[in-house]
KETORDO-393344 format. One record per residue (C-alpha): residue in one letter; x, y, z. Coordinates in steps of 0.2 Angstrom, whole numbers, padded with zeros to 4 digits, always signed. Layout:
REM residues N
aXYZ
...
END
This chain:
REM residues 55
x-0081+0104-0089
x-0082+0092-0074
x-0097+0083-0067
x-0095+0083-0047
x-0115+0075-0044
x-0129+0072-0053
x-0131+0066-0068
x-0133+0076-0085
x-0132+0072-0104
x-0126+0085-0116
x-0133+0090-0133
x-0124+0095-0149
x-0128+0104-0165
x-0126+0088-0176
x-0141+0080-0165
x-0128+0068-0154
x-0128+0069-0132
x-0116+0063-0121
x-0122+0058-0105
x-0109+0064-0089
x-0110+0053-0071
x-0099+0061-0056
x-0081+0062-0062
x-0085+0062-0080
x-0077+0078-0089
x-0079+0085-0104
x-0067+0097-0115
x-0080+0108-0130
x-0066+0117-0141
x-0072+0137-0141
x-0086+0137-0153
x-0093+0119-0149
x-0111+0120-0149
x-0119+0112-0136
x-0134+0113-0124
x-0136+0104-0107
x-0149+0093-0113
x-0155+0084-0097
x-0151+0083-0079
x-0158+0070-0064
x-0173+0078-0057
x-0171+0069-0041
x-0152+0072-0038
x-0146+0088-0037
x-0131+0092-0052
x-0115+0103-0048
x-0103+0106-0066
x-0086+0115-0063
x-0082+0122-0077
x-0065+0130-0084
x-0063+0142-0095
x-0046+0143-0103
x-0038+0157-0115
x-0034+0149-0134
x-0019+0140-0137
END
């Protein structure tokens, strides 16, 4: 995933986040639990997100 505007931090099952600005991406593996933990409540966030067949 992509992060196009906004900002965003990602959480994962084992309790970490990662926090995305514009530009920052993201590959999760198929499986990777993970939840968008927060977004900027004053800035509006656009993601693009791909998802691609295994292997």
């Amino acid at each position: 995933m992509l992060l196009l505007s906004g900002a965003a931090r990602l959480g994962f099952a084992d309790g970490s986040e990662r926090a995305l600005a514009p530009g920052d991406w993201a590959v999760l593996p198929a499986g990777c639990r993970h939840r968008v933990a927060w977004t900027d409540p004053v800035r509006e966030t656009l993601w693009l997100a791909l998802h691609l067949p295994p292997g």
